[in-house]
N, C-alpha and C positions, 0 to 999 in steps of 0.2 A: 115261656121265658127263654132268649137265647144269651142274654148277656150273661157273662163268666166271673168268678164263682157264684151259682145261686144260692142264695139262703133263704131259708121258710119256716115259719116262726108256728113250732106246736103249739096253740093257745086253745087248743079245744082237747079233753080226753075222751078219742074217737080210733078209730082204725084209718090210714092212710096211707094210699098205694102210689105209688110210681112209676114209669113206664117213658123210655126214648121215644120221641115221635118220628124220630128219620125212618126212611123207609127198612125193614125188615129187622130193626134195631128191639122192638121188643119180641118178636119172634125167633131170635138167637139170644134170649135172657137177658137184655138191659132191663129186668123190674124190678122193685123194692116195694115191701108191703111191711108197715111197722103199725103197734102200738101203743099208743100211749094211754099211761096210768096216771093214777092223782101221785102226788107227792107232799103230803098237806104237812112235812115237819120239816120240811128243807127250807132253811131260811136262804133269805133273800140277800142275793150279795153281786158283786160285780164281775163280769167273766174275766178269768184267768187272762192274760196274754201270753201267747204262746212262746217259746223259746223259739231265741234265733238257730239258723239253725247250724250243725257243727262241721264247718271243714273238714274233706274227706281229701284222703289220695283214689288214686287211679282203680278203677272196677273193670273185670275185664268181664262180659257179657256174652253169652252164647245164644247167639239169636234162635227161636223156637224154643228155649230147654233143649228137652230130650228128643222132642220131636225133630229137632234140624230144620233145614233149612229146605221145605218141598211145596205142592199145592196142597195147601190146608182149607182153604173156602174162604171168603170175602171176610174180612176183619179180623183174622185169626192173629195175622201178626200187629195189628194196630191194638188187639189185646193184650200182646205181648207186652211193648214196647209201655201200655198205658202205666202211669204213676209211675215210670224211671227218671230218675234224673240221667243225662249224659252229659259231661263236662268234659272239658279237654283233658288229654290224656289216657280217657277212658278205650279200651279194645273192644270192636263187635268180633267174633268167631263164630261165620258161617260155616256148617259140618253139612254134608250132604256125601251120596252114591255117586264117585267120577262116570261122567256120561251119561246123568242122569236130570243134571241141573248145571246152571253156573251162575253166577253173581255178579250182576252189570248192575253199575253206577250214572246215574240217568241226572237228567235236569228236572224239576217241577213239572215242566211244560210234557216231556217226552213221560213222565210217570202219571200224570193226570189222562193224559192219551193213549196210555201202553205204546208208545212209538218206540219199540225198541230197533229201529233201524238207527238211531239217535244217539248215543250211547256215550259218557266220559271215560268210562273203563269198563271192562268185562274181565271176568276169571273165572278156570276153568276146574283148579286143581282145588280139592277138598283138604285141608280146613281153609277159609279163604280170612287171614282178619284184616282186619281196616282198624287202625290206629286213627283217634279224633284228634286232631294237630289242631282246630280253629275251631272258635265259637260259630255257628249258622243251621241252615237246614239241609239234610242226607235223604237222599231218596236210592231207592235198591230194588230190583227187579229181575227179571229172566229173563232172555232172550228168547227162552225155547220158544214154540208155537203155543198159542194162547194161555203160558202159563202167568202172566201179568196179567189177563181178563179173567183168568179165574182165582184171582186173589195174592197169588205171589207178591207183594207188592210190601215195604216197609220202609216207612219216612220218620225218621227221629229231628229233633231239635238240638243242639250243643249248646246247652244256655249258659253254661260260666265255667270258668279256669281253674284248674287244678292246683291243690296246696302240697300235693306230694311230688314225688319222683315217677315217670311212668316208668310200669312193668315189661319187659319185652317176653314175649310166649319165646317157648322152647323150638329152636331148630327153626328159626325163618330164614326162605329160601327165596331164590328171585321170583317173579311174579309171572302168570303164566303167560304165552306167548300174546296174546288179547290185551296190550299193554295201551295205556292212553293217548289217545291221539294228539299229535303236538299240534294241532287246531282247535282241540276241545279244549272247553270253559274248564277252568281249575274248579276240583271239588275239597273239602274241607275235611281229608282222611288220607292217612299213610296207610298204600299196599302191599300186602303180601302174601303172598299163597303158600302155607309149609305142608309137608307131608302128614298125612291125616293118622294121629294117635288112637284112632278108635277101631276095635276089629273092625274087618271092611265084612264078613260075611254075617255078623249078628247087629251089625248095622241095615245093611240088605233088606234081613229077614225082618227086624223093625219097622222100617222104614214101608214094607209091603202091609205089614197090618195095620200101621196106622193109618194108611192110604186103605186099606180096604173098610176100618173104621169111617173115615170120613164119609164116604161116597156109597154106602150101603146101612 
């Protein structure tokens, strides 16, 4: 089945398992294994409809969590990002190790190809946020050397407009000298690089195990 939302109708009480078909999608845990029992006193009735749902103001989002912003391995951040909503207004807050990573702003085309010779913006200085000014699609990536073929790589959606005020983070500064090209395509986010609130040396030391996590 690829059409979107699937639904599949328990009409047998049986065990039934689940599993992504793309490639290495059940081998990194997309499976579901349920199930079902009798229910012989539950009457019969018609499904609820779900509540619309409740205007929200502005969420500011810290791309990774706690892990930040590093090579994590192929879908780590499409995990991330999965069942968020992002609306206008909303902040991303890239945290990363200065000189270790940066935060380039790419096209579809340049992010489906890793082209990062390609680039709408780059930034170098850590926390980097990106304020969501317009509804559309974001794409985000590294420059470094192959750090977008080994999975750096995160595209959101801006699917609807904000009922609050947005919030501005603390202490934003200009942006770092990797500023955007007055030839590149306009991207659908306000820049800014501010000085990074988080220790820089038990950052480091995180940041190393969780990279030795990964890769071992």
């Amino acid at each position: 089945m690829t059409a979107v939302p699937v639904f599949f109708e328990l009409n047998i009480i049986r065990s039934y398992y689940f599993i992504g078909a793309k490639d290495k999608h059940c081998e990194l845990g997309q499976k579901l294994a349920i199930n079902v029992t009798a229910n012989p006193g539950a009457p019969s009735a018609s499904p609820t409809p779900a509540p619309a749902p409740t205007p929200r103001g502005p969420v500011t989002y810290i791309v990774g969590d706690k892990l930040g912003w590093f090579v994590p391995g192929q879908y780590a951040y499409s995990a991330w990002a999965y069942g968020k909503t992002f609306i206008v207004g909303d902040t991303l807050v890239f945290n990363f190790v200065n000189g270790t990573q940066d935060v380039a702003v790419v096209t579809k085309a340049a992010f489906d190809n890793c082209n990062t010779n390609s680039t709408v913006a780059v930034f170098t200085n850590s926390p980097v946020n990106i304020i969501l000014n317009t509804t559309g699609e974001l794409y985000f990536t590294s420059t470094y050397d192959r750090h977008c073929e080994l999975g750096q790589q995160l595209a959101i959606n801006v699917t609807a407009k904000s009922t609050g005020t947005a919030t501005s983070l603390s202490s934003p500064t200009t942006p770092s000298s990797h500023a955007p090209s007055a030839h590149s395509p306009a991207a659908p986010g306000s820049y800014n690089s501010a000085p990074s609130m988080i220790n820089g040396s038990g950052y480091f030391v995180s940041f190393l195990l969780v990279a030795l996590a990964f890769f071992h």
